[in-house]
Gaussian input, Z-matrix of N, CA and C with variables (Angstrom, degrees):
# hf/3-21g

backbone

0 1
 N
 C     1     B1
 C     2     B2     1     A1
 N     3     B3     2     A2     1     D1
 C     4     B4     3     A3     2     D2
 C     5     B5     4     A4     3     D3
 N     6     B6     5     A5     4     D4
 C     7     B7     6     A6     5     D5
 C     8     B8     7     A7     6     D6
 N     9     B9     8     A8     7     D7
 C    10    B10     9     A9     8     D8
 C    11    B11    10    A10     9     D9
 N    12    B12    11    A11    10    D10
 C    13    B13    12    A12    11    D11
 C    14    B14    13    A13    12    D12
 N    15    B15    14    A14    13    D13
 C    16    B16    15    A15    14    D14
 C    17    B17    16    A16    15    D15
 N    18    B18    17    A17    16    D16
 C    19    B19    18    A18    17    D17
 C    20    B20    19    A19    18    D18
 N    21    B21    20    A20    19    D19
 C    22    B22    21    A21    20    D20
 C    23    B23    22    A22    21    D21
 N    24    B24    23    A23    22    D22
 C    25    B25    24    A24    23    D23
 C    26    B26    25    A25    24    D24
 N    27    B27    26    A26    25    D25
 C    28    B28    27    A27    26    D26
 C    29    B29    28    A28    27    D27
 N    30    B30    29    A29    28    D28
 C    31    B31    30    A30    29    D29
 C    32    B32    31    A31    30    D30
 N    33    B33    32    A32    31    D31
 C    34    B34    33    A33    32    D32
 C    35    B35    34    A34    33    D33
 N    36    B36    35    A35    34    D34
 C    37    B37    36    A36    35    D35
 C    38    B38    37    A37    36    D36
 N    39    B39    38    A38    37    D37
 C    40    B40    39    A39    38    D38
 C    41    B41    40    A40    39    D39
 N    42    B42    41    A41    40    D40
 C    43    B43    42    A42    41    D41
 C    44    B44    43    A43    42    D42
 N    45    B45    44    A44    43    D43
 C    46    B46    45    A45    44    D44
 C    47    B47    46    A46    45    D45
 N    48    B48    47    A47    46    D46
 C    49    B49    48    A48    47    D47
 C    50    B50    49    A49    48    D48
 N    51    B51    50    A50    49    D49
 C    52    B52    51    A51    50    D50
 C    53    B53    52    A52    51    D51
 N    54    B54    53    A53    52    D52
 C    55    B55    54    A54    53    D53
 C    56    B56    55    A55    54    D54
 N    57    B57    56    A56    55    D55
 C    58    B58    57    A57    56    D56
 C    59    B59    58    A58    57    D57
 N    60    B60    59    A59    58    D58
 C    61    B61    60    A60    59    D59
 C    62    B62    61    A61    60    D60
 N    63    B63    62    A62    61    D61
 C    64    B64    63    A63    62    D62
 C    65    B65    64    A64    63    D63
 N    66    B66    65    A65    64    D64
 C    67    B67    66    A66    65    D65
 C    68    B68    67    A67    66    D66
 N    69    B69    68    A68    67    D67
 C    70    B70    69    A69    68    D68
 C    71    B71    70    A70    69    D69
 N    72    B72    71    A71    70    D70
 C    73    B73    72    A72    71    D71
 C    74    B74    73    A73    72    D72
 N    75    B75    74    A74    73    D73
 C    76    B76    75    A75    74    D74
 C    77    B77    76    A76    75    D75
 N    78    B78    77    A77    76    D76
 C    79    B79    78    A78    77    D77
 C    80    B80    79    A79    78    D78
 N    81    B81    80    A80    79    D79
 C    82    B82    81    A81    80    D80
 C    83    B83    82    A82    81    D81
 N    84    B84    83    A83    82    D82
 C    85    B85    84    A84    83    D83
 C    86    B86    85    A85    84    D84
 N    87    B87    86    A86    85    D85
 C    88    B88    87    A87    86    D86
 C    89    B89    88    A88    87    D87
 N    90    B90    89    A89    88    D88
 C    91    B91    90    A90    89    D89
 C    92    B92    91    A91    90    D90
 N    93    B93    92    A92    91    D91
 C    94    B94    93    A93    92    D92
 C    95    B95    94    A94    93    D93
 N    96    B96    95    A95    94    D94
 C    97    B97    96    A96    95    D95
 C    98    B98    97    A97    96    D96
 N    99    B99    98    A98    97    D97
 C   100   B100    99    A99    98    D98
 C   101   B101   100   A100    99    D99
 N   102   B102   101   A101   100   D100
 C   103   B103   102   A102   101   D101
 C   104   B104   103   A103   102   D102
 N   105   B105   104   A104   103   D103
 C   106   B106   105   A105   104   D104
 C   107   B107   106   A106   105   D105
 N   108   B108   107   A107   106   D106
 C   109   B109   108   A108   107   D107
 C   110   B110   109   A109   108   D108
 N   111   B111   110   A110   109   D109
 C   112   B112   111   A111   110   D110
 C   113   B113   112   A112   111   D111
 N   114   B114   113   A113   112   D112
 C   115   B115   114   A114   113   D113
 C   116   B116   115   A115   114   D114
 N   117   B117   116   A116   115   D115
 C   118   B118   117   A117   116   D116
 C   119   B119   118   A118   117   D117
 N   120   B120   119   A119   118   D118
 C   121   B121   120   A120   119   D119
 C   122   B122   121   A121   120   D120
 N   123   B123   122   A122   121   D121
 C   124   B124   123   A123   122   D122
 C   125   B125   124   A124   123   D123
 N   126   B126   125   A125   124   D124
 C   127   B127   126   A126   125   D125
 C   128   B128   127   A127   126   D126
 N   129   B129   128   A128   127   D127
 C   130   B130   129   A129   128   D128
 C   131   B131   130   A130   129   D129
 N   132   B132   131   A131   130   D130
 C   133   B133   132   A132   131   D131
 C   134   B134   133   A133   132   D132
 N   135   B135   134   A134   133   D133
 C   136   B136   135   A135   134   D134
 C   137   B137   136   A136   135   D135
 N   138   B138   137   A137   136   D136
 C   139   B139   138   A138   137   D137
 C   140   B140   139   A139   138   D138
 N   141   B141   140   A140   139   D139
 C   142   B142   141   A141   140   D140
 C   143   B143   142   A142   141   D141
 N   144   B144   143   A143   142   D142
 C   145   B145   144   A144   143   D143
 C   146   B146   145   A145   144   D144
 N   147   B147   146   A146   145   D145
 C   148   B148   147   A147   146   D146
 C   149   B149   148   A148   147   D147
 N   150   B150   149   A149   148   D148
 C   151   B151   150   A150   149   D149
 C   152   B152   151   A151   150   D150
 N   153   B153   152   A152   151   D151
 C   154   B154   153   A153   152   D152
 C   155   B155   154   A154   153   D153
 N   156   B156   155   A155   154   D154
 C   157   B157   156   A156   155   D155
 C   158   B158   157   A157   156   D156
 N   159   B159   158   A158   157   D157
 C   160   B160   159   A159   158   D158
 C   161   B161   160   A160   159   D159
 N   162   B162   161   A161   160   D160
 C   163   B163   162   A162   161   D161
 C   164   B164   163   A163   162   D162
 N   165   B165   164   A164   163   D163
 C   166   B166   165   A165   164   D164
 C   167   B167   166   A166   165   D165
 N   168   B168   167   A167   166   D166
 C   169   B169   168   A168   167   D167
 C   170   B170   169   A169   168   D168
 N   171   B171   170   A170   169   D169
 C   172   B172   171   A171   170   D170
 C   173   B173   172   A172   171   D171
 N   174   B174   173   A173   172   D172
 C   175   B175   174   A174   173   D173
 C   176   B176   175   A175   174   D174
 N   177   B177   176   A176   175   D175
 C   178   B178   177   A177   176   D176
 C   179   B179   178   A178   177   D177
 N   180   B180   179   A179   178   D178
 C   181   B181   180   A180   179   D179
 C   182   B182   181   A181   180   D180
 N   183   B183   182   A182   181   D181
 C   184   B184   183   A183   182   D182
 C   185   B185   184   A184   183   D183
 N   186   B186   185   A185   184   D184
 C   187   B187   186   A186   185   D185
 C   188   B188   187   A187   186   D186
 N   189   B189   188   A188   187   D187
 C   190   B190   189   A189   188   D188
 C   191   B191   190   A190   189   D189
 N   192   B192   191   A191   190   D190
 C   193   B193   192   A192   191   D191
 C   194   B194   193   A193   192   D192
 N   195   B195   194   A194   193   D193
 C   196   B196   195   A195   194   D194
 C   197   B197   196   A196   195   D195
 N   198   B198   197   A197   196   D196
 C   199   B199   198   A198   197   D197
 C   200   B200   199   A199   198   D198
 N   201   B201   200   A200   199   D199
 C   202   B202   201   A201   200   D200
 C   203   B203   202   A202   201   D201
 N   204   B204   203   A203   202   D202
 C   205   B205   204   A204   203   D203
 C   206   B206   205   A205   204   D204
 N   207   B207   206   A206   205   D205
 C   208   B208   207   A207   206   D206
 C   209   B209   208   A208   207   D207
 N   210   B210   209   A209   208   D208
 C   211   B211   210   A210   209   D209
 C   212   B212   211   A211   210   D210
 N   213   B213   212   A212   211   D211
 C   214   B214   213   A213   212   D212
 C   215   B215   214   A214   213   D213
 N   216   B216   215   A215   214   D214
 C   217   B217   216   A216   215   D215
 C   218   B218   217   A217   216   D216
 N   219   B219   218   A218   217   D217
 C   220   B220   219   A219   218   D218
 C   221   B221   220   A220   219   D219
 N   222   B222   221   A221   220   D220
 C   223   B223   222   A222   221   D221
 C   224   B224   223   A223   222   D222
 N   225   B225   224   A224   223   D223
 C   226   B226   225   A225   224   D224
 C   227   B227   226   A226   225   D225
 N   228   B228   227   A227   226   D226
 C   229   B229   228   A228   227   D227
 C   230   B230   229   A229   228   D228
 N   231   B231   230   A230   229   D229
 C   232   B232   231   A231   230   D230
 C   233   B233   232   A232   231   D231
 N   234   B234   233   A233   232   D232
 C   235   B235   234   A234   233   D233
 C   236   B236   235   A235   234   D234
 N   237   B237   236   A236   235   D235
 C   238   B238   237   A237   236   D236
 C   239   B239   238   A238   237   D237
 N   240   B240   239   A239   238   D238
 C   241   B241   240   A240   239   D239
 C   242   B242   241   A241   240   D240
 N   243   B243   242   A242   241   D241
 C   244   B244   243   A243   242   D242
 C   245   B245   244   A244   243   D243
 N   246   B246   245   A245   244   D244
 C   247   B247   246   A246   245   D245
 C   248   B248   247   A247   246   D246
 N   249   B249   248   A248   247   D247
 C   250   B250   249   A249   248   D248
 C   251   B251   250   A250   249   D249
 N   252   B252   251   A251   250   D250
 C   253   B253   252   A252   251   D251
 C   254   B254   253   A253   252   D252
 N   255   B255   254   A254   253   D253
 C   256   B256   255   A255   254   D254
 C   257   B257   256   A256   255   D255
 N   258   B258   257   A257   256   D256
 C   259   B259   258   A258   257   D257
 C   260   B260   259   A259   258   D258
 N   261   B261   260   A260   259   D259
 C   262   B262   261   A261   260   D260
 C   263   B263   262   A262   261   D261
 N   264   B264   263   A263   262   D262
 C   265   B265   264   A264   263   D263
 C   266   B266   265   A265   264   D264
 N   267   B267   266   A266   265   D265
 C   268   B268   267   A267   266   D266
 C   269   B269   268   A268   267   D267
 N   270   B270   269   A269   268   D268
 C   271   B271   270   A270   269   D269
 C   272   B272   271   A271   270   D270
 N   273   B273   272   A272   271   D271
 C   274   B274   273   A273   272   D272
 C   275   B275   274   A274   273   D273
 N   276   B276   275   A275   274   D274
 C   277   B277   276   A276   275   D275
 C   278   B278   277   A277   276   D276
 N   279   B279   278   A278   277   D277
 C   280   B280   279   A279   278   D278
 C   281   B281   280   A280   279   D279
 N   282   B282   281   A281   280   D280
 C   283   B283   282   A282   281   D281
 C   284   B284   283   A283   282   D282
 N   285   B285   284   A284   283   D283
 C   286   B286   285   A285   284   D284
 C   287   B287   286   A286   285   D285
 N   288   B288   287   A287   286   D286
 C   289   B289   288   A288   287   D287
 C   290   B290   289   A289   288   D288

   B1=1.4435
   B2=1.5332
   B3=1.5914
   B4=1.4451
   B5=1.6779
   B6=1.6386
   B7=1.7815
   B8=1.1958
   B9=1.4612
   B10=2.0189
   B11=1.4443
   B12=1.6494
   B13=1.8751
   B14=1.1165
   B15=1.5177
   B16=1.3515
   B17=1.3822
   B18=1.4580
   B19=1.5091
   B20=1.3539
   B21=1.4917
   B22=1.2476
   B23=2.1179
   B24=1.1250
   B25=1.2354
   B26=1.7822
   B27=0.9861
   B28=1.4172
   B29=1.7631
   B30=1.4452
   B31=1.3077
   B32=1.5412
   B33=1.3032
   B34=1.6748
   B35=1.8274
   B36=0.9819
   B37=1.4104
   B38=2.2636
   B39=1.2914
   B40=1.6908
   B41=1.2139
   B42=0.8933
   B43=1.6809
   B44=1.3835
   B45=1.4795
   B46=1.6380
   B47=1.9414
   B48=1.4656
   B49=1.5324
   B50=1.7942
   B51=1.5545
   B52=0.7510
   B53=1.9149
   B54=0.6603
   B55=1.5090
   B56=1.2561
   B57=1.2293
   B58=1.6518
   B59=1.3765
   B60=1.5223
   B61=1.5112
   B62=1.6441
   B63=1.4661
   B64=1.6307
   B65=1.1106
   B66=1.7390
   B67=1.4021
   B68=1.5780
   B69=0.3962
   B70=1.7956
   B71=1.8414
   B72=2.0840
   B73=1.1463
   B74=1.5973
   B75=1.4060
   B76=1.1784
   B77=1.9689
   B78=1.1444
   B79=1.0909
   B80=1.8276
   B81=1.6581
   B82=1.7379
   B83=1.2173
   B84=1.4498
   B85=1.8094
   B86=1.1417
   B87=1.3404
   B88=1.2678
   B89=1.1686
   B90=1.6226
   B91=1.1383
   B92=1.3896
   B93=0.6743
   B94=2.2185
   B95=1.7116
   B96=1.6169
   B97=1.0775
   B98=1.3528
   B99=1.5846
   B100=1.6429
   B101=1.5020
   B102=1.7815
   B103=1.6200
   B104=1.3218
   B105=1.6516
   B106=1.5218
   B107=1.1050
   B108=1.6967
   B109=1.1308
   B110=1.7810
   B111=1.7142
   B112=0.7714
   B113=1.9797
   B114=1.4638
   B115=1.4813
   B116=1.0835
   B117=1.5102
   B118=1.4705
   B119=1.6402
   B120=1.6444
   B121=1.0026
   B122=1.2931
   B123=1.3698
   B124=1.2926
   B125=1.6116
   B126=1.5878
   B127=1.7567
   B128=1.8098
   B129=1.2501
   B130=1.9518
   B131=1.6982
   B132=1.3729
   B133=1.2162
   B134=1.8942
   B135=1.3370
   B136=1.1915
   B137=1.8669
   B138=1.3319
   B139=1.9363
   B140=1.4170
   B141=1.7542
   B142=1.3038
   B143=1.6210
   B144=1.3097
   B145=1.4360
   B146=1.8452
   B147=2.0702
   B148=1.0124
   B149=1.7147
   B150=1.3773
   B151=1.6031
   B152=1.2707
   B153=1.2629
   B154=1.8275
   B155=1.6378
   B156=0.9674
   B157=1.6191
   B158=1.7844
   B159=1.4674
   B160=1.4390
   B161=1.8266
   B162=1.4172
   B163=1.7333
   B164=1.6098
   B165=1.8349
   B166=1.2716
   B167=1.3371
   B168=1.2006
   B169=1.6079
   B170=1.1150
   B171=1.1899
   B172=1.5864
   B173=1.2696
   B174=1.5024
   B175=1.5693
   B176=1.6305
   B177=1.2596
   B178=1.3680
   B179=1.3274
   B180=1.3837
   B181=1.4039
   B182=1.6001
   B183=1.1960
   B184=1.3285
   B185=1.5618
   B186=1.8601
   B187=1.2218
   B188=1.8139
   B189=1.0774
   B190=1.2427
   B191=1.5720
   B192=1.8070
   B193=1.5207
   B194=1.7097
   B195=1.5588
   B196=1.3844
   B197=1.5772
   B198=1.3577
   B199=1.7130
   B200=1.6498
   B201=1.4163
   B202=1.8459
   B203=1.9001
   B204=1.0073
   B205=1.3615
   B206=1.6391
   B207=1.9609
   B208=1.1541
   B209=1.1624
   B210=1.6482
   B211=1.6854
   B212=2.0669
   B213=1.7170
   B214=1.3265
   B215=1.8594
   B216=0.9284
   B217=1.4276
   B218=1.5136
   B219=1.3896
   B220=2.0877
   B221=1.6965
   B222=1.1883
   B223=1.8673
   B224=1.7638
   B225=1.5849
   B226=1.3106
   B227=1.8135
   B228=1.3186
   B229=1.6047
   B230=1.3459
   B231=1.5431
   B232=1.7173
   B233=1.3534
   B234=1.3807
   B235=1.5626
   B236=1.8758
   B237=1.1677
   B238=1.8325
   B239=1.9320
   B240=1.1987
   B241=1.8379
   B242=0.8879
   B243=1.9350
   B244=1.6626
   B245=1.8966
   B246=1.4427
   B247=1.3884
   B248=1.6371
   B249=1.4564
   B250=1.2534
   B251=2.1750
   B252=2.1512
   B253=1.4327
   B254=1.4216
   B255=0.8152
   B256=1.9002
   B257=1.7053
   B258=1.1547
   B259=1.5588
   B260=1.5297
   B261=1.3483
   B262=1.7045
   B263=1.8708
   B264=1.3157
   B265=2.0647
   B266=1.9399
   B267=1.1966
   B268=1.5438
   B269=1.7155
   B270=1.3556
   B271=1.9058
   B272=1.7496
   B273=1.5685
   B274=1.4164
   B275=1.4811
   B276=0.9651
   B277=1.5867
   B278=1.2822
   B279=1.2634
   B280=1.6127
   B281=1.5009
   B282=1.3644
   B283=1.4472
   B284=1.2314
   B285=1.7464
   B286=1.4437
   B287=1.4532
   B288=1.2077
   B289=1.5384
   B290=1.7413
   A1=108.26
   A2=113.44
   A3=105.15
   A4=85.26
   A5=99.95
   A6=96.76
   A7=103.69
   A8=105.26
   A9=114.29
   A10=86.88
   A11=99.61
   A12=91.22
   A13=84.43
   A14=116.07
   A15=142.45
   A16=120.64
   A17=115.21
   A18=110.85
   A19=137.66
   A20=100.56
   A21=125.13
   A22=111.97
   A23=101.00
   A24=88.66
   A25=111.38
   A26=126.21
   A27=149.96
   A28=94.23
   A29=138.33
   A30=151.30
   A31=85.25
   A32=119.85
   A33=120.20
   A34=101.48
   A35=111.66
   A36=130.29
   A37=94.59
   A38=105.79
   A39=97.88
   A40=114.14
   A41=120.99
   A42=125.34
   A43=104.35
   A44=118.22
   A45=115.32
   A46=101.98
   A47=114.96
   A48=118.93
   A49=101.81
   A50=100.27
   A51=97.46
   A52=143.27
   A53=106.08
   A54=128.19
   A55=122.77
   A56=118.22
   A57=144.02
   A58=100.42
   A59=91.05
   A60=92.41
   A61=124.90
   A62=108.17
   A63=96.44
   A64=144.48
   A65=108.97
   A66=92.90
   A67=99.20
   A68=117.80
   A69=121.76
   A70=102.38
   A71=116.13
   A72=108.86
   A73=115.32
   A74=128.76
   A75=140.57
   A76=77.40
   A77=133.15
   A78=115.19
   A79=120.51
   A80=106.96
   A81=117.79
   A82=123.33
   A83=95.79
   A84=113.07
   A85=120.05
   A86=134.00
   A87=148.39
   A88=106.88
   A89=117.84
   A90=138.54
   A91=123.02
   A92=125.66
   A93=123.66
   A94=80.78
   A95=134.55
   A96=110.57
   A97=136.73
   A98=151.15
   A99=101.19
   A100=63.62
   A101=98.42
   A102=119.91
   A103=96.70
   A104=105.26
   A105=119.35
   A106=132.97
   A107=128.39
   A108=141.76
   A109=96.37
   A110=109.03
   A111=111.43
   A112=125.91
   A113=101.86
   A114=111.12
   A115=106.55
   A116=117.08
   A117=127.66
   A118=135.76
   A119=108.19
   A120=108.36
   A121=133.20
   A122=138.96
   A123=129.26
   A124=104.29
   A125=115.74
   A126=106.27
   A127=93.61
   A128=107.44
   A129=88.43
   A130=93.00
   A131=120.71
   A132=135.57
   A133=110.40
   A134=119.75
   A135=118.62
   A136=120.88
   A137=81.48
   A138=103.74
   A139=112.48
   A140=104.52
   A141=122.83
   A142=122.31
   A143=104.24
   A144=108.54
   A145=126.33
   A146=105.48
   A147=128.07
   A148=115.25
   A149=86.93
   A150=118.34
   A151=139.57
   A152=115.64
   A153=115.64
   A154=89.26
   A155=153.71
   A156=127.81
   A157=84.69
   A158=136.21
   A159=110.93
   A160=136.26
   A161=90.35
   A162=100.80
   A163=91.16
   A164=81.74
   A165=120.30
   A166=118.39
   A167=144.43
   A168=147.02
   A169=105.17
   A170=142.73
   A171=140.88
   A172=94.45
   A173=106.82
   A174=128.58
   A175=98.02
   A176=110.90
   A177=118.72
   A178=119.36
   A179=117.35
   A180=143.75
   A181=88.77
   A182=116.29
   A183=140.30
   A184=111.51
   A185=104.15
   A186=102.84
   A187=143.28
   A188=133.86
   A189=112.83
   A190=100.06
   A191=100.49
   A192=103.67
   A193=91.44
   A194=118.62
   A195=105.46
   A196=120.24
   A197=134.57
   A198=134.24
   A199=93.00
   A200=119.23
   A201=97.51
   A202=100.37
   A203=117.33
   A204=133.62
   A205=113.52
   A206=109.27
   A207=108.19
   A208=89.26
   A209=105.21
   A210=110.66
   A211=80.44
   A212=94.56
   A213=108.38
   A214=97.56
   A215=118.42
   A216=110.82
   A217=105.18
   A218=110.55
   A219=120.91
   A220=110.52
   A221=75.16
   A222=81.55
   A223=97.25
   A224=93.86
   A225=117.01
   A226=112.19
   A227=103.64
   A228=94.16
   A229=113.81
   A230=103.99
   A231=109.34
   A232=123.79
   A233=115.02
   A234=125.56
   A235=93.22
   A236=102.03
   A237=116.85
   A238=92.36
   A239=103.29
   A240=103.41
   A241=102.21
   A242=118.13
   A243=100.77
   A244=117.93
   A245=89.43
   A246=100.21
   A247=126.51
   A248=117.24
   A249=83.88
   A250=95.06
   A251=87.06
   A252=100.04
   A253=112.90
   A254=112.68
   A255=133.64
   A256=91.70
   A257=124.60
   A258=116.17
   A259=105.14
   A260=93.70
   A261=109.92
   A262=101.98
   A263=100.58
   A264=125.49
   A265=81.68
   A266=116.96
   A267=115.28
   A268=119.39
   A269=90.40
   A270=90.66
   A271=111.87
   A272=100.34
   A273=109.17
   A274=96.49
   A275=161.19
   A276=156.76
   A277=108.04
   A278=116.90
   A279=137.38
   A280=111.94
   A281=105.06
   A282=114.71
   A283=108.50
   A284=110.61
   A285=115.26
   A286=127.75
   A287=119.43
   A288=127.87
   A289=82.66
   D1=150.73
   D2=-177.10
   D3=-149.37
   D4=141.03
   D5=172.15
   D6=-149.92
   D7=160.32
   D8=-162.38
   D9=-126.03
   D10=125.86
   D11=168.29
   D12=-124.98
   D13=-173.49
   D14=-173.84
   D15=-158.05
   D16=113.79
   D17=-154.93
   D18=22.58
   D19=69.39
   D20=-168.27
   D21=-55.24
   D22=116.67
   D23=168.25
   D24=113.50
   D25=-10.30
   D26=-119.71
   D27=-87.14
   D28=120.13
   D29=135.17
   D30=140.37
   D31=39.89
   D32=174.63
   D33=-115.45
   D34=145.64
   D35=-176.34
   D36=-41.29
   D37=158.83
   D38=157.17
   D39=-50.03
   D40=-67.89
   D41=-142.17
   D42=-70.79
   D43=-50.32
   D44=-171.52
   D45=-83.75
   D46=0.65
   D47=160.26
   D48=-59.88
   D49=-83.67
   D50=-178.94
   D51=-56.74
   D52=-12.98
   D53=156.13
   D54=-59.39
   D55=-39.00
   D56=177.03
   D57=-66.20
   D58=-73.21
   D59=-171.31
   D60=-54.10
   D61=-63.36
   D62=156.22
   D63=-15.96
   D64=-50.55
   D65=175.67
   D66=-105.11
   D67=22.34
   D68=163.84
   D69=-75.04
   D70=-64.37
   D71=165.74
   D72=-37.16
   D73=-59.56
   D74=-133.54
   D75=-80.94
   D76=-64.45
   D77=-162.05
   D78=-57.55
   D79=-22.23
   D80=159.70
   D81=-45.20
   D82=-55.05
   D83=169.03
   D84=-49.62
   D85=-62.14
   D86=138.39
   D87=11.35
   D88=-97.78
   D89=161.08
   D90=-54.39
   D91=14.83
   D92=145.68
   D93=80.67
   D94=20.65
   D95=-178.97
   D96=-72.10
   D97=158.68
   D98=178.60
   D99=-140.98
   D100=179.93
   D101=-127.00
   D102=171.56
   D103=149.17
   D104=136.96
   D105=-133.11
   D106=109.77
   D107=-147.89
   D108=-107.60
   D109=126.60
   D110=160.81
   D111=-131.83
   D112=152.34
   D113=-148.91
   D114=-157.10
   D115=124.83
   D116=146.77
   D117=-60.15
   D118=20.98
   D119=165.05
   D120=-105.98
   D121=93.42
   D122=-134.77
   D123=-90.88
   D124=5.54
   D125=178.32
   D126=-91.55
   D127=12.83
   D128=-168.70
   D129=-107.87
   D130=18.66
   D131=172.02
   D132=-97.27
   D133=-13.59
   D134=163.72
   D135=-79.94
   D136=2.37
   D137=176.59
   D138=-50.28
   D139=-46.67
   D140=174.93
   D141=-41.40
   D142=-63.79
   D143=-175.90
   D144=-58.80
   D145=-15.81
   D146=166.96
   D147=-59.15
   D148=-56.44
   D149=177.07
   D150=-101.39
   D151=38.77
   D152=-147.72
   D153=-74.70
   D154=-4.57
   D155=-169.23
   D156=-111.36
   D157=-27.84
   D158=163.18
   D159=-80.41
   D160=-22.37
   D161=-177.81
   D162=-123.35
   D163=167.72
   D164=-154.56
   D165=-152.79
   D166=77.66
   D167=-168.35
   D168=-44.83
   D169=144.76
   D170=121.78
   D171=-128.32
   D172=167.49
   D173=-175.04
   D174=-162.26
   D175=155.09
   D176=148.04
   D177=-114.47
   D178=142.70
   D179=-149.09
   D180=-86.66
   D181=-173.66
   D182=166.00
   D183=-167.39
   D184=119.95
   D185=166.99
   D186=-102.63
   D187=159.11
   D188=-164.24
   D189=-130.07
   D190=147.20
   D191=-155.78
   D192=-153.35
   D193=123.88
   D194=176.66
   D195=63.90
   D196=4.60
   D197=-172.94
   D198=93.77
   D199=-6.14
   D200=-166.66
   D201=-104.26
   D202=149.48
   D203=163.58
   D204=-76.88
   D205=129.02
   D206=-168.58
   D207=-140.78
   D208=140.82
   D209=-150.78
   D210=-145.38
   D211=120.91
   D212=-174.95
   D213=-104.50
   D214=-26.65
   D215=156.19
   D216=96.67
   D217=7.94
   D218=-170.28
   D219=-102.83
   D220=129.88
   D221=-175.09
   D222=-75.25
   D223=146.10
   D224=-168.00
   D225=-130.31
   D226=145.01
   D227=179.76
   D228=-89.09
   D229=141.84
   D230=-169.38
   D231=104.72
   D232=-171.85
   D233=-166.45
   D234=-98.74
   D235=139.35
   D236=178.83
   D237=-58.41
   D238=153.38
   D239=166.57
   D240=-125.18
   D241=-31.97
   D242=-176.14
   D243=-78.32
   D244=151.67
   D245=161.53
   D246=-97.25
   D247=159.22
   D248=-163.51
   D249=-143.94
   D250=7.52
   D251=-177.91
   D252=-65.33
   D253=-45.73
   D254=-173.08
   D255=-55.58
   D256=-51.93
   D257=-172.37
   D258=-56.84
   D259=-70.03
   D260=-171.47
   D261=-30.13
   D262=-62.95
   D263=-160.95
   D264=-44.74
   D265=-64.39
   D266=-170.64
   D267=-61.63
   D268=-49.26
   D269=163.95
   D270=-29.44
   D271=-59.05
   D272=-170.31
   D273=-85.42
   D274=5.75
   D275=178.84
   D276=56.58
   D277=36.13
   D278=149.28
   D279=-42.57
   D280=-74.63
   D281=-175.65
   D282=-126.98
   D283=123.83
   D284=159.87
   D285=-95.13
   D286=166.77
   D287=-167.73
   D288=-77.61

């Protein structure tokens, strides 16, 4: 079996998200399941070091050039660092400095 989720869990508070999701992985593991789970939660990326022979980070990066967001689209090893809310929020005059 192989399954792709995508922000698993999604209009649930943080905490019981992430909680969900964890053991949601942990029950895949369990079961020899393999998968690619993707998530904007970047602490469920310390999963790895629990599990290094079942998980595997990738992320794609986002770079920033001039106020604009530049998105190369290449999978990368590890947890993403950039942020890319703060750009967007000011684009729209969401948030000022």
């Amino acid at each position: 079996m192989f399954i792709i989720t995508d922000e698993m869990l999604r209009g649930t508070n943080s905490d019981d998200k992430h909680k969900g999701t964890e053991g949601f992985i942990k029950q895949l593991i369990k079961h020899k399941v393999a998968g690619i789970i993707a998530s904007h939660d970047v602490s469920l990326g310390c999963m790895e070091q629990e599990f290094p022979e079942q998980i595997t980070n990738l992320c794609f990066e986002v770079g920033h050039k001039n106020d604009e967001l530049i998105f190369d689209y290449t999978l990368r090893p590890g947890v993403s660092k950039n942020m890319n809310a703060g750009i967007l929020m000011r684009k729209m005059q969401i948030l000022i400095d």
